[in-house]
C-alpha positions as CSV (number, residue, x, y, z in Angstrom):
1,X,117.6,100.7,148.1
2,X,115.0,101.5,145.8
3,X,114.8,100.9,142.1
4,X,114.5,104.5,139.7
5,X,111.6,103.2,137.3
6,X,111.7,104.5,134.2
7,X,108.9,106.1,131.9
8,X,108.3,106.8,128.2
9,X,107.7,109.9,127.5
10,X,104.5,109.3,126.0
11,X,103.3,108.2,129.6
12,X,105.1,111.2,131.1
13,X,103.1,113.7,129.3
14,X,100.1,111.5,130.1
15,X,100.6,112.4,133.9
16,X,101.8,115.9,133.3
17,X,97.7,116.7,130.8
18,X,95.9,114.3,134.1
19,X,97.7,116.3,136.5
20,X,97.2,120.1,134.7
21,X,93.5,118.8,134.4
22,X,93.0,118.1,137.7
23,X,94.3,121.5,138.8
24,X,92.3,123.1,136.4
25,X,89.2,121.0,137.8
26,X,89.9,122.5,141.2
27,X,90.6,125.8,140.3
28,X,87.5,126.4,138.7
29,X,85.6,124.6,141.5
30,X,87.5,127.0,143.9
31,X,88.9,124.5,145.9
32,X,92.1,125.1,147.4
33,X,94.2,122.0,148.0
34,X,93.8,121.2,151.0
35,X,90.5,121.2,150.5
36,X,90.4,118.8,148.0
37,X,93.0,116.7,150.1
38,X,91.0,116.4,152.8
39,X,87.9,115.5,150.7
40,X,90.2,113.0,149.0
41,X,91.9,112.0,152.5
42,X,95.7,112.1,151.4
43,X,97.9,114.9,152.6
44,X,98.4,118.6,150.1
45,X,101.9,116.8,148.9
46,X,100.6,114.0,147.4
47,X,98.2,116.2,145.9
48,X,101.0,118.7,144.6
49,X,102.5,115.4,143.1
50,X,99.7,114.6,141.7
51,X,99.4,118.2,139.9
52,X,102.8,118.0,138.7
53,X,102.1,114.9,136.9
54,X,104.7,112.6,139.0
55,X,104.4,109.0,138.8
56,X,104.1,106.9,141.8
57,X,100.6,107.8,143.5
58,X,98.2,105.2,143.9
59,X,96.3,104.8,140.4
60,X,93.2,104.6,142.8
61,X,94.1,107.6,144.6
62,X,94.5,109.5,141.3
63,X,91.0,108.6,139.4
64,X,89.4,109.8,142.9
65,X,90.8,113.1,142.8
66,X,90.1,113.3,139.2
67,X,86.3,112.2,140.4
68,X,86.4,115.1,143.0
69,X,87.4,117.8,140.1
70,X,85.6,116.4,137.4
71,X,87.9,115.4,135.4
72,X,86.3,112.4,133.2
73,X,88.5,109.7,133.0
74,X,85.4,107.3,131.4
75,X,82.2,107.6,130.2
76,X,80.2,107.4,133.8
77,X,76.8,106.4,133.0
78,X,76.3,102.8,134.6
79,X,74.5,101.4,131.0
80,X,78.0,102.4,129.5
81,X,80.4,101.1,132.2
82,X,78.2,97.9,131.6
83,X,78.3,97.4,128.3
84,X,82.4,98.3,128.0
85,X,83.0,96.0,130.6
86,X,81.1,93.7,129.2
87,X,82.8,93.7,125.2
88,X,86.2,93.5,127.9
89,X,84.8,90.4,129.5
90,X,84.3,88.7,125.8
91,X,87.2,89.5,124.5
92,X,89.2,88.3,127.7
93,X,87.4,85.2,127.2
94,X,88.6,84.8,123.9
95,X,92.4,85.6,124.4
96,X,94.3,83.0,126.3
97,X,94.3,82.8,130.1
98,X,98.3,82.9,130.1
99,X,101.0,84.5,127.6
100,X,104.5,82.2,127.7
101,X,107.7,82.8,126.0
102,X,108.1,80.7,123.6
103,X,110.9,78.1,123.6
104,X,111.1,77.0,119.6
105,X,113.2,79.0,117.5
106,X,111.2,80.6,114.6
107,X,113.1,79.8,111.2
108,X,111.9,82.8,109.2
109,X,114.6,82.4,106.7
110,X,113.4,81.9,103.3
């Protein structure tokens, strides 16, 4: 059987502004869904989900259709991807490679 997952409602009214975004996006592109289905190559009903802001579509698949409609997700010019991804890259460098739980007690009683 499959697990419920459980979201905060900060990241449920994420999905529900992405997905009214993305309808908006294709309405005012005058694409019906099918259209931009097909164009995204998943079926309408994922789409629908999609639109209704329910988790459980492929993060990939979402940030296409948002592509297709025009919804920016990022800034898309290639010099500003770089440079973002680059800052990441540094930072990543400078955190540690593995977070563990730690095992000693902190005595924080003073």
């Amino acid at each position: 059987m499959k697990r419920k997952r459980s979201y905060s409602r900060v990241t449920r009214q994420a999905l529900l502004i992405l997905g009214k975004l993305i309808k908006v996006g294709r309405a005012e592109r005058g694409m019906t869904a099918q259209d931009l289905a097909d164009r995204a190559g998943i079926s309408r009903t994922t789409l629908y989900t999609i639109e209704k802001g329910e988790p459980g579509s492929e993060i990939g698949t979402v940030f296409e259709v948002a592509a297709l409609v025009g919804v920016r997700l990022f800034e898309y010019d290639e010099r500003t991807l770089a440079m973002h991804k680059a800052r990441l890259d540094e930072k990543l460098t400078l955190l540690p490679q593995s977070v563990r739980t730690s095992t000693q007690e902190v005595d924080d009683d003073f």
